[in-house]
N, C-alpha and C positions, 0 to 999 in steps of 0.2 A: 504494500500500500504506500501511496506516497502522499505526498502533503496538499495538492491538488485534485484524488480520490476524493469520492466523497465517502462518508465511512455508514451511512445508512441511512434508515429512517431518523429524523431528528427532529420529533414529536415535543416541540417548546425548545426546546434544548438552544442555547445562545449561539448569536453568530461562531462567537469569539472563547473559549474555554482554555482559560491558561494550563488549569491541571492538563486536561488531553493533551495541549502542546506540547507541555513540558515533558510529557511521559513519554509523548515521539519524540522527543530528542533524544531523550535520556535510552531511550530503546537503539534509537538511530546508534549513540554515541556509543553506546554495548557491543554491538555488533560489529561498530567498527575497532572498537579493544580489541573483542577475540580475533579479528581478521587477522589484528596487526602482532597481538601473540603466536596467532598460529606460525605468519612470517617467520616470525622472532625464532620461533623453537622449533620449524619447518616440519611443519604438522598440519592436516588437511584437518577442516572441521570435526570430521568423525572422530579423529584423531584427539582433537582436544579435547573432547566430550568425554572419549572414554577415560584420557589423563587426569582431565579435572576428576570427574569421579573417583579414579583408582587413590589420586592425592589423597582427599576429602574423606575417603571410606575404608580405603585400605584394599589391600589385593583380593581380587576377586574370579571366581569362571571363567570364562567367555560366556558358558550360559548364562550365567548372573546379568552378567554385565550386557547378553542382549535383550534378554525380557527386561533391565531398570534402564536401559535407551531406546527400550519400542522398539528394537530391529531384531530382523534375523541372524538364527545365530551364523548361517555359509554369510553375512555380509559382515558382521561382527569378527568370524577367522580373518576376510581378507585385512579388514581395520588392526588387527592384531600384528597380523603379519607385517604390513610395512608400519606399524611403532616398533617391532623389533628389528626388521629389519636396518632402523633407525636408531637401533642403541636408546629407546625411550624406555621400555619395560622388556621384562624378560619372562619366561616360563618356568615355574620352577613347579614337582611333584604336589600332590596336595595333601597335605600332611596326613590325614585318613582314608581318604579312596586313589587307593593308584591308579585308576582309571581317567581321573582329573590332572588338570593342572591348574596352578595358580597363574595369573598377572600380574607382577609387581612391576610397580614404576621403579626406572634406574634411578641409585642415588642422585647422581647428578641433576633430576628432573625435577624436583621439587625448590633448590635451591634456585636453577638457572631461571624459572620461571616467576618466580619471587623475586627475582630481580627486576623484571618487569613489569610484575604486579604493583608493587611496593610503592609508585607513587599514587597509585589510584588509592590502593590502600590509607594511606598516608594523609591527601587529600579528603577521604569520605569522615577520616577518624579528624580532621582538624574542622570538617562543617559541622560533624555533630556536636563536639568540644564547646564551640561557637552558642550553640541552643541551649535555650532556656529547658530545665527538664518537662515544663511543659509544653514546650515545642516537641521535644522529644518524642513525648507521649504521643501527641497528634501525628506528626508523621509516622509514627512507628505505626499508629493502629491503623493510619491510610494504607501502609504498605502494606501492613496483613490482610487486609478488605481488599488488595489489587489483590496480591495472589491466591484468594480466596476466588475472587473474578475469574482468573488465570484457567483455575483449576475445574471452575463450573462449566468454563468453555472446552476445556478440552477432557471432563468429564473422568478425572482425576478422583 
């Protein structure tokens, strides 16, 4: 969708809505982090998806890990394959059924990517800093109410 789209029916609803603006930027400006991470740590989207997860969660299947990214698992091996082939995660036995294996992200993957994390980081922790805790409050419960929205649409 782009900024010129129109986004639907808009039964009363004002010309002008800062929150929606702000939210497509903020969406726009997302997407284009991970673009510019993926670059960085030369990683196709898929690619990131399963990293961030594997960071975040910890090593995991491949089955795991395509039923918690909605894919299949023959599209999820090839996604495996070139991160390893990439020196990002590796295959190791699974410590109870040798029929499995695990995904672990290489050491290296979590440092090298926090390196380019770190000023978003950085930046989100010095606006919040900034806010009154009742400011805090109000945004926080906005964001939980988005992704509450999020989850209704895509039926989560």
């Amino acid at each position: 969708m782009t900024a010129n789209q129109p986004t639907g029916p808009q039964s009363g609803a004002p010309a002008e809505d800062p929150i929606r603006d702000q939210l497509r930027n903020l969406t726009r400006r997302q997407q284009r982090f991970e673009r510019y991470l993926g670059r960085q740590m030369h990683v196709d989207p898929a690619g990131l998806a399963v990293m961030d997860r594997l960071v975040s969660a910890g090593s995991a299947t491949p089955s795991e890990l395509a039923r918690e990214l909605s894919t299949s698992t023959a599209a999820m091996t090839l996604v495996i394959d070139r991160l390893a082939d990439g020196g990002h995660v590796s295959r190791q036995p699974h410590p109870s059924d040798r029929r499995k294996v695990l995904v672990t992200p290489a050491q290296q993957w979590e440092e090298a990517a926090f390196a380019h994390v770190e000023p978003l980081v950085a930046g989100i922790g010095e606006i919040t800093e900034s806010m009154t805790p009742e400011e805090q409050a109000t945004v926080a419960a906005f964001l939980e109410r988005a992704v509450a929205a999020y989850d209704r649409a895509t039926k989560v």
